[in-house]
Structure formats: structure tokens, C-alpha cells
N, C-alpha and C positions, 0 to 999 in steps of 0.2 A: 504493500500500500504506500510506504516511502515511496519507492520508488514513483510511481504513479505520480505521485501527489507533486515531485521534482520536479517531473519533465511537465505537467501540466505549468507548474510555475514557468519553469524555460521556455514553453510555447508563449505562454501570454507576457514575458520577458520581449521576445522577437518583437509579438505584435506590438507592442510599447512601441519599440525604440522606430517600426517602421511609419506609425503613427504620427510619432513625434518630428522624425524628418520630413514627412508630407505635408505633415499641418502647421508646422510652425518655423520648417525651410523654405518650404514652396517645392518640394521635389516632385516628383511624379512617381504615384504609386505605380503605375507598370513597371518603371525602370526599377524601385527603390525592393519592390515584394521581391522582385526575380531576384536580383543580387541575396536578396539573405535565405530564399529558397535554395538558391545557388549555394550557397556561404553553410548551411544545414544541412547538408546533402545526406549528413547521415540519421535525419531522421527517419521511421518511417513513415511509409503514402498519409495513414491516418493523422500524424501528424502535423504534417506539411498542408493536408486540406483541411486542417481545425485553422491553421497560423492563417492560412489562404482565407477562408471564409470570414471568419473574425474581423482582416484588416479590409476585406475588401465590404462587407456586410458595415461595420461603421463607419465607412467613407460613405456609402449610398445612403445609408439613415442619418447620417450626422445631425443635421436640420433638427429632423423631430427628436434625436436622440435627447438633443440641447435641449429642446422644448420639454421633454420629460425632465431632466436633471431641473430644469429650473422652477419646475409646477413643486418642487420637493426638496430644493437648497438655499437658505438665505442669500446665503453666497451665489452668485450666477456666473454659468460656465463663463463669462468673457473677463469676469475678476478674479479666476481661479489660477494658481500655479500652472503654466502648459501642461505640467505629467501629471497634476493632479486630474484636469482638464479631460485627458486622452485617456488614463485610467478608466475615469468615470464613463466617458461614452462606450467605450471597448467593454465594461463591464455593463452594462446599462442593454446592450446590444446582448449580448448573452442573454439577459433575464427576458428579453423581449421575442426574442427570434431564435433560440436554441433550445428547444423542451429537453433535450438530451443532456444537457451541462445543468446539473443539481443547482440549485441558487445559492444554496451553501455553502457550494466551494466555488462558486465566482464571488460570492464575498469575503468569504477566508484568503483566495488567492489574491485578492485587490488590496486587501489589506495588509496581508504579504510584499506584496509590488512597492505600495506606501512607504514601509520601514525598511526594507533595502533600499532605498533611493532619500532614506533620509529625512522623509516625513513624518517620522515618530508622532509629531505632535497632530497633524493630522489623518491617523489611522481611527480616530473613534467618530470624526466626521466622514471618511469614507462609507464606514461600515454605515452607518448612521441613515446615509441617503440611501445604498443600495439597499440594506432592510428595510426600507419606506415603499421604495417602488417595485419589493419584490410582494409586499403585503399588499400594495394598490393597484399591480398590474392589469388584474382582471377587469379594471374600470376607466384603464385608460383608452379614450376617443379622440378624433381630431375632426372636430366639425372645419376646419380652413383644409381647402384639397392639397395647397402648395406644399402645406406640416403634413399630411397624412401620407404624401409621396416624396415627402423630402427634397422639396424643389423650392429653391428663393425665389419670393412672390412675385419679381418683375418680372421674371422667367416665364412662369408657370402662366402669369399675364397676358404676356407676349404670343404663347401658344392659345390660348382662348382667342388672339385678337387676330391671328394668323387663319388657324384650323377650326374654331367653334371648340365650345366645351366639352364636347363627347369624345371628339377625336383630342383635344389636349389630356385629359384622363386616362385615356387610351397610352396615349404616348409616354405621357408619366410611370404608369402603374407597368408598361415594357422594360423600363429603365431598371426595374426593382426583380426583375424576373430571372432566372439564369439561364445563361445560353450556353450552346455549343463554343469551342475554338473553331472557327473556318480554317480548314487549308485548303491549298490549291496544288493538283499536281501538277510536277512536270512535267507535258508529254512528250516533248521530246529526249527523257531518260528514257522511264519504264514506264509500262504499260500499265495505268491503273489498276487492273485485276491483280498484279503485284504488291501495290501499295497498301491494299486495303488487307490482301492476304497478311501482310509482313505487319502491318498495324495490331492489326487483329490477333495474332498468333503472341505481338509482348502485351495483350491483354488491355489494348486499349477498345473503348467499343468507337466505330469506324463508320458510319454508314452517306453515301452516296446522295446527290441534291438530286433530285429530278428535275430534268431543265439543264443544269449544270453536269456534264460526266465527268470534269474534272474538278470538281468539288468535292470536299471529304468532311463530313460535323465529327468533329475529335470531342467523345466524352470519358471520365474515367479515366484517362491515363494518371500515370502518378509523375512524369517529367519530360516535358517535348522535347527538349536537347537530350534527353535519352535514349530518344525511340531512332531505331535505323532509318525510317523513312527522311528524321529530319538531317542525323548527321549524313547520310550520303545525298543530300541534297535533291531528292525526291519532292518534297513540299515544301512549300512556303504559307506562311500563316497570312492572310488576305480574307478578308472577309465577301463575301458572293455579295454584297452590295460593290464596293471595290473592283471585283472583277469584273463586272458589268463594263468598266471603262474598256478593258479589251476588250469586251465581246463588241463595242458600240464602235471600236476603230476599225473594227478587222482587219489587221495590216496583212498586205501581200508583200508573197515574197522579193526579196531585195530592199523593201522600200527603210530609208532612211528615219529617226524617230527623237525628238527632243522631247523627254520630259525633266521638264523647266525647274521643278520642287518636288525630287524623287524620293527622298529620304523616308524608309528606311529601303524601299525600293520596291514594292510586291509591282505596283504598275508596271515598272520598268523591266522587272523580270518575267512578269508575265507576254509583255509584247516583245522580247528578246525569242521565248519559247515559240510562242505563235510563226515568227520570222522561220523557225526549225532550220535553225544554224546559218541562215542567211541575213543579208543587211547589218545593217548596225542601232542600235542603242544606245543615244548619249542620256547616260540619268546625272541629273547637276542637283546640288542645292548648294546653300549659302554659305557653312564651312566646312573645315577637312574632319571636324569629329560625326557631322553627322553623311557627310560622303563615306567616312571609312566605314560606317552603317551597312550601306548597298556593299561597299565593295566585299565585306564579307561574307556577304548572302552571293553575290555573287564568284564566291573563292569556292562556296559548299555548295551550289548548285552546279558549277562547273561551266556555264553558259561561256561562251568564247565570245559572240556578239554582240557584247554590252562592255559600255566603256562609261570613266566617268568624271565629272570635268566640277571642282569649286568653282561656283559662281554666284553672285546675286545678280536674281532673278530683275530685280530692277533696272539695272544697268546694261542697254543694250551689248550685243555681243557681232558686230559687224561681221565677221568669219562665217555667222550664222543664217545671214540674210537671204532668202528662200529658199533653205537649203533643205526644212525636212517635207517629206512627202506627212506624216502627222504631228502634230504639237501639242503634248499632254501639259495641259497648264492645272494641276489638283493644286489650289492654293491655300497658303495658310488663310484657317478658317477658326469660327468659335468652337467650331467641335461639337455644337451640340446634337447631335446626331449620333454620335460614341459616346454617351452619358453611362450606357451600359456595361461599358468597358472601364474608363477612364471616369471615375465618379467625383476626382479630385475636380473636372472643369467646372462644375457646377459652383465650387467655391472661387474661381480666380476671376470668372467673364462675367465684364458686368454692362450693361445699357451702354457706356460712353466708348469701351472700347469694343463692340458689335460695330460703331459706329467707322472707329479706325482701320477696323479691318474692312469693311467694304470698300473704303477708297484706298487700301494696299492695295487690294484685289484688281481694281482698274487700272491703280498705277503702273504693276505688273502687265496685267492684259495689254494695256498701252504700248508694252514694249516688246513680248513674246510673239504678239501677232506677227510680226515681221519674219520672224523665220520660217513661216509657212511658203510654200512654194505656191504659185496662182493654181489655183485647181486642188488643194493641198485638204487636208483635215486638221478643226482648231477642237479639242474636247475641253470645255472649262467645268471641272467637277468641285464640288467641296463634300465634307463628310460633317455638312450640318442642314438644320431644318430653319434655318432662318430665310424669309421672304427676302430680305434686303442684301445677304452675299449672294442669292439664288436665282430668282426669276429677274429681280429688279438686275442683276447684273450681267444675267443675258440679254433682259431690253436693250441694256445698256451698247450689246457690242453688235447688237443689230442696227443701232442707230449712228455708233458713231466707229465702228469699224470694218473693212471690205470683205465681209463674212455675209452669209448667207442662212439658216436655217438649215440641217438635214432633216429628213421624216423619217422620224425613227419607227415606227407603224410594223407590223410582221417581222421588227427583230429580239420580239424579246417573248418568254418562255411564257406559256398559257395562264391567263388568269392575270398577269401584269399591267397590261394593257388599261383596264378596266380599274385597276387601283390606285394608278398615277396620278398624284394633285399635280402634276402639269402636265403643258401639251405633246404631248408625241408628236402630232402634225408639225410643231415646232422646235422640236429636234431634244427635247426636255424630258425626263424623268425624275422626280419626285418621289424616293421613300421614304416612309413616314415607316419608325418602328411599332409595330404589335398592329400594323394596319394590315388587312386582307391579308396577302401570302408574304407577309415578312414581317411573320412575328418572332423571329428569331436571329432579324439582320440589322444591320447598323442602319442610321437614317442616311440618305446620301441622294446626293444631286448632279445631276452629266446635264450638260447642255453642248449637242454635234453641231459644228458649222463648217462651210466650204468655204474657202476663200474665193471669191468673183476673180474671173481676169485668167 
């Protein structure tokens, strides 16, 4: 029972400290979980998906977590010590959302956490709030929708004034849901029926998108840099919203390809595969830490015709002037479309810089257009549901750049068609998460055009 009771301490030690850099560094929980997943290697699966849920389960509740701890602490979480702060919600988040974890010992453990970290004097106000709301759980409600989905109200606002209230609740309550890993295979390695065998066989469950053949929902596994499909470069992690950019470019072979803001690279390796060993791929972004990104996906995938070039995106590149047959422009965006992923954005994005990134986004466009060749393909995607990076800024390049519309109409898989809040005829799709057939995919937005001339 020591035993036990240790490493339960040492798991919710991890969660602490990944917490702690998230919320009061500003890191990124994708980058910050993996490292100490990484760094724990010898725990086992059970244990790495208690650390895993815990830190990723009070990121997405955070909001209402706060709003619990404060309905039951004088003190309120934004006057609290940060580790007292992260404790609380990390423990708070247990009593809430894990029937399996005794309430017992997430308050025995928190108050453990407290006096190794030196807060002796505040271990009987830990205890203190977590036995309050492990007695008033059964009574806690959130009549405000934004508190009951854990979404800031401008936010949650934004989505009502965008998509109506049904479809914002919708969107909300997706964000809170668990998904699949998307990967994507390579087909020009091996042949999927391989992939999924050799998944499958180290006991991960593997199963196939309809519509997509080379799509694979990764559930279960206990470490994706473990499994062979990832080290021999077989997959790549991309989400089937994501993919949709290749399937909308369909580049033939030979043709030339800039994308402008590749990092970490699934685009760019996916339109290298498509090529099946022909043409070229330049994938660019802004420095050498997040190029050296791709170039390692591209070291473990083995792809030969993809190359990769630091640049901002802002500053034209004259070498480049109509030189690609397509021009992947995915710009930085608010993200909110990966809430489900990435649950840290909800906390960073706020009304004023929604605002700055749409006129990055033009600023950019302004300048990438040009490497299109006349007759060429422009795809401007983001991986959010905001109207104003999204449709307002394809109005935008229809009006004032020598682009055209494609009609995207009969290229996408059954039932899509019909779900898209934008136009197909206008070259635009529109996913909105937990809407019709993509309740399991990130939100995300393509808008195809041709270059006139």
C-alpha cells in the first residue's frame, strides 16, 4: 500500500510541476506533457494516462474549476500562491471528473503536495476547501453555459454571434469530449494494410476513416514514439480536418509547392507523398527551431522531395516569384478550432489580438500571392472557427487579389457537403467541431483559388 500511495504522490508531483509551467510560464501543454511523458518513461501505461488525463482534464475545466474553488474559499484562486492555485484545481478536477480516484486520497495527496513544497502552514486550508466540495459536489450547477463548458465568456459570445446558440453548445461541449490521435499514412512507404496490421499487433487499437484510406484514429496506445509505424516513418500525426488541405490541392506529379508557414510540417509532408517521389516541397517558416521541426519528420519519414528554407513569411522572397504550380498559405491563427487539443488557447486569445491576427493574415497573403504561377493554386486555411481570419479573409483576397474562387463541389467524402457553414461553390469549407460528420475533428477552414492570367 506504501508503495501505491508513492507513486500516486509522484504522478500528481509531474502533474504539479506540468501545470505550473503552463499556467504560470505560458508554455504549451502539448510541448510541456510530452517532455515529462518523455522524461517518465518508466512509468507504467496506467500511469502515464492518470498524469495525461489529470493535466490535460484541468486545462479544459480550468474556468469552472476556478469557479468551484471560489463558490468554497475566502481566498480566491487569482490571490492564491500559483502551487497553491494548480494544486487546488488539479485536485478539484479529480473530485469532479474521476469516480475512480477515492476523494480521500486526493485530499490526503494535496495535502501531501502542500508540505513538501513548503506550505506547512497552508495544509489545513487545502484540506479544508477540498472536504467542502467533496461534501457539496452532488449540488454543484452552472446555470452561465460559458462556466459549465469552461469557455471565457467573450469567447463562448463570439460563437453564439457567429453560429447561433445551439451550434455554439455544440461546439463547446466537443471541446470537452475525447478524441482519437489522427494519423496519416505514408503511401508512398507501405501499404496501409501494413500499418494498421503492425499498429495493431503492439496493441494499439487502429481503425481506418471512411472517406479517408489513409487515415488511421490511434486509440489506446501507451506511447506514439514507441510504436514502429511512427519510428520508421510510416505516419504522421495530422488531423483528417488538416488533411483535407491535400486532398483540396491535389498536386500532380512534378509540380513545384510552397508552403509559406509549414511548421511542424504534416501539410508539407503530406503533399511531398502525394508528389510519390517526384517535384519538390519547399516547407518555410519563421525560425530555425521550429524548421528543425519538419526537418525531423522529414529525416523519419525519409521523403527525398521536400526541402526546407527559414523565412518570414512576411517579407517577400523575389527567387520565388511564380515559381510554384501551388501555394499553401495555413497561417498563424487563434486556434480556436484545436481547443480540443490544445486547451491552454482558451486562456492566452483574447478579442484584441483575434483582431491582430487577421491583419497578419492579409499582411502575409499580400505577399505569398506572388509566388503563384498564372494558372497556379492559392489554399489559405486556418485551424480556427473565427468568421473574421475565415470567410471575411477570403472576401478579402477575392476583392483585392488576382485569384479566383475554385468549386470545391464533388471533392469531398459523403455527407460533407451538406454540413459546411461555407460555400463550396466558393471554393470554402467550414468545420465546425461535434457538427454532422466531424465530431471527432478539429475545426478548420480551406478557402481554393486560381490565380487569373
Amino acid at each position: 500500500m506504501a508503495k501505491q500511495t508513492d507513486r500516486g504522490l509522484e504522478n500528481r508531483e509531474i502533474i504539479l510541476g506540468v501545470l505550473t509551467e503552463v499556467l504560470e510560464k505560458g508554455s504549451f501543454v502539448h510541448l510541456v506533457l510530452n517532455q515529462a511523458l518523455y522524461k517518465y518513461q518508466y512509468l507504467d501505461k496506467a500511469d502515464r494516462a492518470f498524469i495525461t488525463r489529470v493535466t490535460e482534464g484541468t486545462l479544459e475545466y480550468m474556468l469552472q474549476l476556478d469557479g468551484v474553488i471560489n463558490r468554497y474559499s475566502k481566498t480566491k484562486t487569482n490571490k492564491m500562491k500559483p502551487l497553491i492555485r494548480n494544486l487546488l484545481r488539479m485536485s478539484v478536477y479529480q473530485l469532479l471528473y474521476m469516480d475512480r480516484v477515492p476523494d480521500s486520497a486526493v485530499c490526503n495527496e494535496a495535502v501531501k503536495l502542500a508540505v513538501k513544497h513548503r506550505f506547512q502552514g497552508l495544509k489545513g486550508f487545502v484540506n479544508g476547501v477540498l472536504r467542502t466540495i467533496s461534501r457539496e459536489k452532488e449540488h454543484i450547477s452552472f446555470e452561465n453555459p460559458a462556466m459549465r463548458f469552461s469557455v471565457p465568456d467573450w469567447m463562448y459570445d463570439k460563437w453564439v454571434r457567429d453560429w447561433g446558440e445551439e451550434r455554439a453548445e455544440i461546439i463547446a461541449a466537443s471541446f470537452l469530449e475525447p478524441r482519437p490521435t489522427w494519423v496519416r499514412c505514408n503511401e508512398s512507404t507501405v501499404p496501409v494494410s501494413q500499418i494498421l496490421k503492425s499498429l495493431q499487433e503492439e496493441g494499439a487499437g487502429a481503425e481506418c476513416m471512411e472517406g479517408f484510406d489513409s487515415m488511421i484514429a490511434l486509440r489506446g496506445y501507451d506511447y506514439l514514439e514507441g510504436l514502429t509505424a511512427f519510428l520508421e516513418g510510416w505516419i504522421q500525426v495530422q488531423d483528417i480536418s488538416s488533411s483535407l488541405v491535400g486532398q483540396l490541392a491535389a498536386p500532380k506529379k512534378g509540380d513545384i509547392i510552397i508552403d509559406v508557414c509549414a511548421a511542424p510540417g504534416g501539410k508539407s509532408l503530406h503533399l511531398a507523398d502525394q508528389l510519390k517521389r517526384t517535384g519538390l516541397v519547399e516547407a518555410r517558416d519563421l525560425t530555425e527551431q521550429k524548421v528543425s521541426l519538419i526537418e525531423d519528420n522529414i529525416v523519419r519519414c525519409g521523403l527525398t522531395n521536400i526541402q526546407t528554407k527559414v523565412w518570414d513569411a512576411t517579407v517577400f522572397d523575389p527567387s520565388s516569384e511564380e515559381k510554384a504550380d501551388i501555394v499553401i498559405a495555413d497561417l498563424p491563427c487563434s486556434g480556436m478550432g484545436i481547443i480540443g487539443r490544445k486547451p491552454d488557447i482558451k486562456y492566452h486569445m483574447t478579442e484584441e489580438s483575434l483582431k491582430a491576427l487577421e491583419e497578419l493574415q492579409r499582411q502575409i497573403l499580400s505577399v505569398v500571392w506572388r509566388y503563384v504561377k498564372p494558372g497556379g493554386t492559392l489554399i489559405y486555411s486556418t485551424c480556427t472557427i473565427n468568421k473574421g481570419e475565415n470567410e471575411k479573409n477570403a472576401s478579402w483576397i477575392r476583392g483585392n487579389l488576382p485569384f479566383e474562387p475554385v468549386d470545391i463541389r464533388g471533392k469531398l467524402p459523403e455527407g460533407w457537403e451538406a454540413a459546411s457553414s461555407a460555400s463550396l461553390q466558393e471554393g470554402q469549407i467550414q468545420i465546425l467541431p461535434g457538427i454532422g460528420p466531424w465530431k471527432e475533428f478539429d475545426g478548420f477552414f480551406i478557402s481554393v483559388f486560381k490565380r487569373r492570367g
